[in-house]
C-alpha positions as CSV (number, residue, x, y, z in Angstrom):
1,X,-15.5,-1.3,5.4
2,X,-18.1,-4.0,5.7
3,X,-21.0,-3.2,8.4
4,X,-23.3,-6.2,10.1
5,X,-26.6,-6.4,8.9
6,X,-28.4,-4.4,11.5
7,X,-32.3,-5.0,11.8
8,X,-32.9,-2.1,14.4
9,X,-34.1,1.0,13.0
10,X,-32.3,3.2,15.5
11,X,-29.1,1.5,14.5
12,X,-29.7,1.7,11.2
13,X,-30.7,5.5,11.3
14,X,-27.4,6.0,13.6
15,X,-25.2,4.0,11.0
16,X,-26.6,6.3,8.2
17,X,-25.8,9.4,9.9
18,X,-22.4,8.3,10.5
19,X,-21.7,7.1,7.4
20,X,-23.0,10.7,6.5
21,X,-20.7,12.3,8.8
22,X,-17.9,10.7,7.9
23,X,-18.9,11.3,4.0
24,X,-18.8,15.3,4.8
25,X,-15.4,15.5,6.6
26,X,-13.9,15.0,3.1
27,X,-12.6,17.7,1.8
28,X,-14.9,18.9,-1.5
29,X,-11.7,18.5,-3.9
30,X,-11.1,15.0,-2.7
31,X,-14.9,13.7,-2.6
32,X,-14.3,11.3,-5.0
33,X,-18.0,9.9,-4.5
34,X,-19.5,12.8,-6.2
35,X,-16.8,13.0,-8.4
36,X,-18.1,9.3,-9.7
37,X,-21.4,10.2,-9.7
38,X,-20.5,12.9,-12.5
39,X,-18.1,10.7,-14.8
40,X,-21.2,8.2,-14.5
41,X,-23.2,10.5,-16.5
42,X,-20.5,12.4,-18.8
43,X,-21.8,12.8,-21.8
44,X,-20.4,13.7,-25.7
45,X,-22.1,17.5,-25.0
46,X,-20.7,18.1,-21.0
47,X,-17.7,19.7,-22.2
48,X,-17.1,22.2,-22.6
49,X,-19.7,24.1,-20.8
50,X,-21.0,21.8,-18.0
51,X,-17.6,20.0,-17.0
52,X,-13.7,20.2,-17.7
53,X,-11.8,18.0,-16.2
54,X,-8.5,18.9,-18.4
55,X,-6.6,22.2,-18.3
56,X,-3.7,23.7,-17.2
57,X,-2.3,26.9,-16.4
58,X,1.6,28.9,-16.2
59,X,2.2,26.8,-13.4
60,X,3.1,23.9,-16.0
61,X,2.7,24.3,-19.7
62,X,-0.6,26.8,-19.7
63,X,-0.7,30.6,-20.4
64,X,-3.6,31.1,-18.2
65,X,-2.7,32.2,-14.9
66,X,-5.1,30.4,-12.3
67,X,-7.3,33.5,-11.0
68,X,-7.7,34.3,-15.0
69,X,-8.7,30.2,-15.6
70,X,-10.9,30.2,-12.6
71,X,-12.7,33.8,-14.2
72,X,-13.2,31.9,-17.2
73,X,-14.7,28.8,-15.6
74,X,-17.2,31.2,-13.7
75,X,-18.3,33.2,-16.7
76,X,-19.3,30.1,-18.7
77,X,-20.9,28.6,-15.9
78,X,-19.0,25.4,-15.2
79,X,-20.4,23.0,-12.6
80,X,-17.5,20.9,-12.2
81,X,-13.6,20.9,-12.9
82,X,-10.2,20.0,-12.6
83,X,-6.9,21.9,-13.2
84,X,-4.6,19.2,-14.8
85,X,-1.5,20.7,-14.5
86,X,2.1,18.2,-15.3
87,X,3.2,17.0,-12.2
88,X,2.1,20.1,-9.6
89,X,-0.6,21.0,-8.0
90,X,0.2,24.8,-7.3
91,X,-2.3,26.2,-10.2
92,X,-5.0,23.6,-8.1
93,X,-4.2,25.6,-5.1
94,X,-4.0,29.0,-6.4
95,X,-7.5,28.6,-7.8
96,X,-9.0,27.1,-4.4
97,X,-7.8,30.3,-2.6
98,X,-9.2,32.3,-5.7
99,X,-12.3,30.4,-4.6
100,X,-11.8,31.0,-0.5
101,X,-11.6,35.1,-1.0
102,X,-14.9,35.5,-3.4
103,X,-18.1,35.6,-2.9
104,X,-19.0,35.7,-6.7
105,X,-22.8,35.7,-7.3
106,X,-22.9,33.3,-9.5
107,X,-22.6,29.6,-8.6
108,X,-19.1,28.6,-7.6
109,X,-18.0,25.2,-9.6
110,X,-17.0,22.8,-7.5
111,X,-13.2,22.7,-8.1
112,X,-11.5,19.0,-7.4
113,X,-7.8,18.3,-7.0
114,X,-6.3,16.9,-10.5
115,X,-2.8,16.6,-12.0
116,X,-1.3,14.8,-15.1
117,X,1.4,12.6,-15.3
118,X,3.7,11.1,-17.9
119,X,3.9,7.3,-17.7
120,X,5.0,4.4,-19.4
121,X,2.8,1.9,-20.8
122,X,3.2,-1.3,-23.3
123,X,6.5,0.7,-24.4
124,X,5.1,4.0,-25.4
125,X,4.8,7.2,-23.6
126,X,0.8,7.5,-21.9
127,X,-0.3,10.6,-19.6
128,X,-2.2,9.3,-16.4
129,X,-4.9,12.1,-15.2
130,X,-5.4,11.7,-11.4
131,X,-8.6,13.4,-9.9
132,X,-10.0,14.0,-6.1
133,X,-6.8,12.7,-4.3
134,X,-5.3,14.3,-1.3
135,X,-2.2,16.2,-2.6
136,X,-0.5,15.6,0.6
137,X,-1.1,11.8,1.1
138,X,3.1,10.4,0.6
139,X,2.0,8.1,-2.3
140,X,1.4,11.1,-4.8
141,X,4.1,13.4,-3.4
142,X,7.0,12.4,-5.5
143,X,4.4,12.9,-8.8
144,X,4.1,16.4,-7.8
145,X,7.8,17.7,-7.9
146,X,7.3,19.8,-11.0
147,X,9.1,17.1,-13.8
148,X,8.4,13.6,-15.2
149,X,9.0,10.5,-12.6
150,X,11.9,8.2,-14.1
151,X,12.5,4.9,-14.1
152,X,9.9,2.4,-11.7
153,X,8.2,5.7,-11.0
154,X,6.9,6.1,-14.3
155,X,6.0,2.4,-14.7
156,X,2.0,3.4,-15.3
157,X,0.8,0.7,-12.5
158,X,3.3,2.5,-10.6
159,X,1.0,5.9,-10.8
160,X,-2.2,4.2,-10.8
161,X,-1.1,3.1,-7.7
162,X,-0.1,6.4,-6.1
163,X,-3.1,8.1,-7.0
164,X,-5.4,5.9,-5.3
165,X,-3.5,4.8,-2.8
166,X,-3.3,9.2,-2.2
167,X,-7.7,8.2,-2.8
168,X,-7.8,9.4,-5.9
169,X,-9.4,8.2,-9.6
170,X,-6.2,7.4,-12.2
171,X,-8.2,8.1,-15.4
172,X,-6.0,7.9,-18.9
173,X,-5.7,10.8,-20.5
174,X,-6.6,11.1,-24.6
175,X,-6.7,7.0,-25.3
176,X,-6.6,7.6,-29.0
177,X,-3.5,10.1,-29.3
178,X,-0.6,7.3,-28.7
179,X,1.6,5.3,-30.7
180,X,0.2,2.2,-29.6
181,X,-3.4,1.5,-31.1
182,X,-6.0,2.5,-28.8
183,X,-7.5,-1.1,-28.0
184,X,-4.2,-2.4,-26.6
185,X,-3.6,0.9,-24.5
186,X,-6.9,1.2,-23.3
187,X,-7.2,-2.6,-22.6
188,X,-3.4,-2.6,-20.6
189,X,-4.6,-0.4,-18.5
190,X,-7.8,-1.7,-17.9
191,X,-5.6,-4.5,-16.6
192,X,-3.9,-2.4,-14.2
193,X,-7.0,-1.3,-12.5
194,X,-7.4,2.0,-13.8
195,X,-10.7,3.9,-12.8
196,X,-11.2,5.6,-16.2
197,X,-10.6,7.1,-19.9
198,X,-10.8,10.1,-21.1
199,X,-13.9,9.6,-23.8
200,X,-14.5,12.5,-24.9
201,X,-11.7,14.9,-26.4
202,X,-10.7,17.0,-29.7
203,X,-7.7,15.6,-31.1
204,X,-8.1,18.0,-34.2
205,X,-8.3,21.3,-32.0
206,X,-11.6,22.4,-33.5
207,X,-12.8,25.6,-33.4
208,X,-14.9,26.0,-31.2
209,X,-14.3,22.8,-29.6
210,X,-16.1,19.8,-29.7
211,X,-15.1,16.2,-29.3
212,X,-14.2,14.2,-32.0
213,X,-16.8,12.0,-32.7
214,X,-14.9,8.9,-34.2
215,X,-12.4,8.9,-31.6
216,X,-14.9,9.0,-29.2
217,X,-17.0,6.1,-30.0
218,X,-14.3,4.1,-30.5
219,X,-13.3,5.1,-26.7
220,X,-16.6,4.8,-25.2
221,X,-17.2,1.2,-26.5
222,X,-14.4,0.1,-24.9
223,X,-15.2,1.8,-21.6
224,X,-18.2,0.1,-21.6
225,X,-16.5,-3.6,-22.3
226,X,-14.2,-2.7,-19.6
227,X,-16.2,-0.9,-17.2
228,X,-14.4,2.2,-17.0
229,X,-15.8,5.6,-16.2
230,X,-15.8,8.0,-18.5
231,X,-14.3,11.8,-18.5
232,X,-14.1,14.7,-20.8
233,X,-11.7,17.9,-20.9
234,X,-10.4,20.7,-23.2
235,X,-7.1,19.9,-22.3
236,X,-6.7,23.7,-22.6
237,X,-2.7,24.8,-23.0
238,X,-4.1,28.4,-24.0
239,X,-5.7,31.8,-23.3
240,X,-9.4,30.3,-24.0
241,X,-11.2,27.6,-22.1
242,X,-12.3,26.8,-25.0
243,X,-10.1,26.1,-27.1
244,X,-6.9,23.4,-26.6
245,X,-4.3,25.8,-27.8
């Protein structure tokens, strides 16, 4: 919301700490203002061991149970992350009660809400990642039933559309994995308003991981020309953060 210009500086200290106030009553999965702040400064070497903001657990199509995923994220010392499980957010919500009943010495990541979802886009199959929203908000509720929307539902502006109308990011998962060529996919859903891409990601499973450095650039030039922020993830199916599968 637009505020007045305000020349007093006992209104403008009171409209700071407001805006301040308000900023803290969101919930730390959903603060998607720090969550920009971080994909503003993603870079090819945050992933794995800084941020991951792509892996899922048994409650889709993972192996790792949540508790064992959030042990993992601990022990390599992850500042920031999102479970990305298809269509459910029940291995989000196991891990943030992990997170309520420890008091681990080591820092605690800060754990955001996330979730992917199959789409449509141009005519080919795309996954949408969502990040930060509220997982009760109705828009997002019929993308976390547990299976792939059909029909309008799957329409990708349809899901960019939930997830921030829920006030979440909509970020495209793996731009260069599809069967359209990655400038047309990227740039169609540029034109649908997404927030961002997901630069940085193995599409070779490497051991150990690293991002695939063609791919990559290819991705983050057109972020740039578009505007988009950028994100990285492991996009972890398996028993090691580390690795994809």
């Amino acid at each position: 919301m637009a505020h007045a210009p305000v020349s007093n500086p006992h209104q403008v200290a009171l409209q700071v700490s407001l805006e301040a106030a308000t900023h803290k009553t969101i919930p730390a999965a959903q603060d998607t203002l720090a969550l920009r702040q971080v994909f503003q400064n993603i870079q090819a070497d945050s992933c794995p061991y800084t941020y991951n903001f792509h892996m899922h657990t048994a409650c889709s199509d993972g192996k790792l149970q949540p508790e064992s995923l959030m042990e993992q994220a601990l022990h390599l010392g992850l500042r920031g992350m999102a479970i990305t499980d298809h269509h459910t957010v029940k291995g989000y919500k196991f891990a943030q009660q992990w997170l309520l009943d420890r008091s681990p010495e080591n820092p605690i990541p800060h754990l955001w809400t996330g979730v992917e979802i199959t789409s449509r886009l141009i005519g080919t199959e795309v996954h949408i990642l969502g990040y930060g929203f509220n997982p009760d908000h109705q828009s997002i509720l019929p993308y976390l039933q547990g299976t792939a929307p059909q029909e309008e539902q799957a329409h990708a502006a349809q899901v960019i559309r939930a997830i921030q109308q829920a006030g979440g990011l909509a970020v495209l998962a793996h731009p260069a994995r599809y069967r359209q060529p990655t400038e047309q996919v990227i740039e169609a859903a540029a034109s649908l308003g997404i927030d961002g891409v997901e630069t940085y990601y193995a599409y070779n499973n490497p051991n150990p991981w690293q991002t695939s450095p063609e791919q990559s650039q290819q991705v983050k030039s057109l972020s740039v020309f578009y505007n988009l922020l950028d994100t990285c993830g492991t996009d972890t199916h398996g028993l090691d953060l580390l690795r994809r599968i």
